[in-house]
N, C-alpha and C positions, 0 to 999 in steps of 0.2 A: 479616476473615480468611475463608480459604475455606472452612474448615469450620460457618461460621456463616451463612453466606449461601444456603443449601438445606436444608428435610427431610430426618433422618438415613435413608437407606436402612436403615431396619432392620424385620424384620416385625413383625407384630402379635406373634405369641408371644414372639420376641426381648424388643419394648420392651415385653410384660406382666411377664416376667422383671427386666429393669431396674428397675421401678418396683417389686418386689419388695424387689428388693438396694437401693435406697430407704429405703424403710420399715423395714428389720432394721438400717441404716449404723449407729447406735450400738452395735449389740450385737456386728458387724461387727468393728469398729474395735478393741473390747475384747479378742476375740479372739484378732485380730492381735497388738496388743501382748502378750497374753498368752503366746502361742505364743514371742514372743521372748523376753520376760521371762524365763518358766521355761527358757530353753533349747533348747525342745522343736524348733525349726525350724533352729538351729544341729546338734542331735544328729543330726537326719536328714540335714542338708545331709554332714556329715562320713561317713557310712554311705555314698554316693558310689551306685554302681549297685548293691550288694547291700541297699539299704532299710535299715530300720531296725523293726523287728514293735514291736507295743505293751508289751510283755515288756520289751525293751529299752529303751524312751524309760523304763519305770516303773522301772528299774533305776537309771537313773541321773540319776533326779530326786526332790526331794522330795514329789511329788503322787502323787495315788491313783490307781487305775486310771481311777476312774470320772473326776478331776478331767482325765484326761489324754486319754480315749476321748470325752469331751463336745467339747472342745477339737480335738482332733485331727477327729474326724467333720465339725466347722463349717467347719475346716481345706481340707478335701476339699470340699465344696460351694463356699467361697471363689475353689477353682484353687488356692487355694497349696503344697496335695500332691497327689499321685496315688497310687493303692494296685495292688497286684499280686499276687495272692493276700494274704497276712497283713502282708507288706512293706509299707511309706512311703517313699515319696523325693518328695525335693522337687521342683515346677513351676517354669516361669519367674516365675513372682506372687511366690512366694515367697523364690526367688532374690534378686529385687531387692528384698524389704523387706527380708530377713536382709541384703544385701551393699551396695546404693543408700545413699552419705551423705545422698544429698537427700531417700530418703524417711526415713530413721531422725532427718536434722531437723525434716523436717516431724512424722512423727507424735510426736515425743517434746514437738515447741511445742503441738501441739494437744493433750496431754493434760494435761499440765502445766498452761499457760496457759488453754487455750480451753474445755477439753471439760463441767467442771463449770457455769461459767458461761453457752454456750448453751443454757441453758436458758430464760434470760433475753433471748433473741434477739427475742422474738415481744413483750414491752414495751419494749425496747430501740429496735426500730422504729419503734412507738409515740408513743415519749418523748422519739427522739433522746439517749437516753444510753445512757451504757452501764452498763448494770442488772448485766449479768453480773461487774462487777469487784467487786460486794461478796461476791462469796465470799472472796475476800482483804483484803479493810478497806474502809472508810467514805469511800471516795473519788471524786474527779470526774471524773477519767482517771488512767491508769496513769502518766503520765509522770514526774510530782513524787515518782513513789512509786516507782518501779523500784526503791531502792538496799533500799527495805523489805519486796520480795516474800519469800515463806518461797524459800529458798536453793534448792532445786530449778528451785523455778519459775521465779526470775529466772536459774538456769542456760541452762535450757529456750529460756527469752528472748532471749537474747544468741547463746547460739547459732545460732538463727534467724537473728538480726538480720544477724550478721558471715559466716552462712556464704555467702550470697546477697552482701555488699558486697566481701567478699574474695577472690571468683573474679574480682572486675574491676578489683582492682588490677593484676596484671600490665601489662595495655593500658593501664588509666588514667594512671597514672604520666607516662610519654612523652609520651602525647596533652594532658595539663594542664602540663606543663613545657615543652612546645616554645614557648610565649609567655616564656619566662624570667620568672613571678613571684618578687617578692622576699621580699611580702608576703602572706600567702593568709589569709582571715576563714574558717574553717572552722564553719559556720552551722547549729548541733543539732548539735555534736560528739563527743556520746556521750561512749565510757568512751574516747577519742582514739585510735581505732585508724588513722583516715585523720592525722592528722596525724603518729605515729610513724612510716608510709608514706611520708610528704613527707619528714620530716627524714629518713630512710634514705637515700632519693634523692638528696637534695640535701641539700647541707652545710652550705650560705648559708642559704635559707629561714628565714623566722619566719612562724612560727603564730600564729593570736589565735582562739581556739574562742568562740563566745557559747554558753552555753548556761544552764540552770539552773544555781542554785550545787551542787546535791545532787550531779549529771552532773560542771559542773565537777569539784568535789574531788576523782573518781576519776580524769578525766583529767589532772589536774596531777600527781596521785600517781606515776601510770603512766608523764609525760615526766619526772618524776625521775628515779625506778627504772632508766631507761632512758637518763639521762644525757644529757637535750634539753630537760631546764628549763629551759634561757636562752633557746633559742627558740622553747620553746610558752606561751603567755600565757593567758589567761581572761579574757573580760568578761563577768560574770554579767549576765542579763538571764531576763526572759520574754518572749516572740518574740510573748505573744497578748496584751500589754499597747500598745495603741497610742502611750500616753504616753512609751513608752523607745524611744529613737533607735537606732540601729545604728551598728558602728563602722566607721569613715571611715579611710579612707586603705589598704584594700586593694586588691590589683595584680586581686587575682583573687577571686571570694568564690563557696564552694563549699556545698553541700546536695545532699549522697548521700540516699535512700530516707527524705528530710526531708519535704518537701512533702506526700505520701501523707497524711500525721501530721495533717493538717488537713483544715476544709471549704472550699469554695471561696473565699465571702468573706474567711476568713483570710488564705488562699494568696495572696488579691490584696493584701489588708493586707502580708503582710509581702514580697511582689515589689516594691511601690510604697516600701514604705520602706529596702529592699535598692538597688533604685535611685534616692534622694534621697543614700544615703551612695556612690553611683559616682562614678566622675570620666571622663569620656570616652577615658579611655585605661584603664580598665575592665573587667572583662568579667566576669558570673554563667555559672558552668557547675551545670549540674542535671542529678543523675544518679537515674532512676527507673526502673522497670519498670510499664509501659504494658502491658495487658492485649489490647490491638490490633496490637503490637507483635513479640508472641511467636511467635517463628516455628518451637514448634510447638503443638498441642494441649496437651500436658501443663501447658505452662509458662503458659496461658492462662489452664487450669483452676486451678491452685496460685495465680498472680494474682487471679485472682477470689475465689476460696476468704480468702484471707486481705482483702480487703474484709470478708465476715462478720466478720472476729475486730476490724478496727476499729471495729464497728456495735455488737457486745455489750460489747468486751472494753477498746479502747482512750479514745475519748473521745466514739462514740454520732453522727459524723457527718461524717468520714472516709472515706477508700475508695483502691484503686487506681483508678487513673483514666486514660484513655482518653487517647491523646495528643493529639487536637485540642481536647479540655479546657483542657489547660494549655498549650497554645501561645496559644488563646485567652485564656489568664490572663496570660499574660507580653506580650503584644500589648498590652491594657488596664492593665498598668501602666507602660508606656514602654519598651518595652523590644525586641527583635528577637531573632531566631534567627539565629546568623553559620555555623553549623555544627550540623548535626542525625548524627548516629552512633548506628545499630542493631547491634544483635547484640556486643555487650560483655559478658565473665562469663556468668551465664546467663539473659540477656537482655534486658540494661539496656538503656536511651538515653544517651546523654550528648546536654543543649544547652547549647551554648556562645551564650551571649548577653552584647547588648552596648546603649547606651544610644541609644533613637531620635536618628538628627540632631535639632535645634531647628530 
């Protein structure tokens, strides 16, 4: 990317300042959420071009002056307010955290999820696990354990998860049905929200999700509920047990923001056994967000950013990953690229692959 490819033009005092805003980024971040929490950057934002004095914010919140004047002051050095005589009104910074769903997902996954457990980044690295996940129980990765996070937290989660996979239904949809699959293997199918998306689409379609059985039972629940029981199926599996096969006889077999979920040998383990269940009339589509990819900064940053939360938080040796990566993994397991598509949602790939000739 071109932002990566040169020396930031920025001066010395600038980038002494940055590396400032560094060092304070936890206390930063608390802030922020603080500010929304209590209100306090909602009550300004509505005060419009007449501000909003500290008198006011203490009026109609239940903090103290002093809880509101500390806050507010970190506020102002942040950018997310500006002051005018006694008056507050909100900045653009602040604009987008109080109004951006992408940023009030992201910071609400990182507090929830991430933020207690970075602590545990620096033996995490170490160790290759991930250390930070026992602030919530005595576990290996989060995975097996989603349906057991305390109820916030796996709020927090989900909605990460889905609000990033569901800007690219739209375009996905068309783009995976124009081969007319009958039968689609949806591969880590979560709590089934891509599968409820098939069957909306299409009427014909049957589903078969692999996934854990804990994952299963939500999603079976959910194509009841939803009245596409008969064509959403489950084949419980663990996808990092080499011993269990894959299921065979799909038109199409699908893995949205799946792959990431793993380390590279994995990834090759379960591409190579994704392809022993193809049939040459066939074809894996892989839908990720590539950190190379992202066509802009922010979305680069937010990709990489969440690699850390795979390092401490998820299974300790994972990551977003680079897209010559995995093209190189799906090469090495037999396999080709028949179609490569950028800029999907907010900034996925789709590869559509297919089984090397013999």
């Amino acid at each position: 990317m071109p932002f990566y490819q040169s020396p930031q033009d920025v001066s010395a005092f600038d980038a002494k300042f940055e590396a400032q805003k560094i060092a304070f980024a936890p206390i930063t971040f608390q802030v922020a959420r603080c500010l929304l929490k209590f209100g306090i950057l909602e009550l300004i934002d509505a005060a419009g071009e007449e501000g909003c004095s500290l008198e006011q914010v203490k009026d109609k919140t239940s903090l103290s002056e002093y809880a509101i004047s500390v806050l507010i002051d970190m506020g102002l050095s942040m950018g997310l307010l500006w002051q005018n005589d006694s008056q507050y009104r909100l900045d653009k910074i602040g604009y987008f955290l109080l109004h951006d769903d992408m940023a009030k997902v992201n910071l609400n996954f990182v507090h929830d999820v991430c933020y207690q457990g970075m602590f545990e980044l620096e033996s995490s690295l170490l160790e290759g696990k991930p250390n930070g996940l026992k602030v919530f129980g005595d576990w290996e990765t989060i995975y097996p354990t989603l349906s057991e996070l305390p109820e916030q937290v796996k709020q927090s989660w989900f909605e990460f998860d889905h609000y990033y996979s569901d800007h690219a239904f739209g375009q996905l949809l068309p783009l995976i049905f124009k081969s007319d699959p009958q039968h689609i293997i949806d591969v880590g199918g979560n709590t089934g929200k891509w599968a409820l998306a098939c069957t909306g689409y299409n009427t014909d379609v049957k589903i078969t999700i692999m996934d854990l059985p804990g994952q299963l039972k939500v999603a079976l629940k959910n194509a009841q509920e939803k009245g596409v029981g008969q064509r959403v199926n489950g084949f419980p599996c663990d996808l990092l047990d080499e011993s269990q096969s894959f299921c065979n006889g799909g038109d199409l077999y699908w893995m949205s923001q799946f792959l990431d979920c793993f380390s590279k040998p994995q990834i090759l383990s379960i591409l190579k056994r994704t392809a022993k269940s193809m049939t040459s009339a066939s074809e894996l589509c892989i839908l990720e967000t590539y950190w190379d990819r992202q066509p802009f900064e922010a979305g680069a940053y937010c990709v990489n950013a969440t690699s850390i939360y795979f390092t401490a938080m998820a299974n300790g040796d994972s990551r977003m990953y680079h897209s010559k990566d995995m093209l190189s993994l799906i090469s090495e397991a037999g396999l080709y690229v028949d179609e490569d598509i950028d800029e999907i949602g907010l900034g996925h790939t789709l590869l559509r692959c297919k089984l090397k000739p013999i």
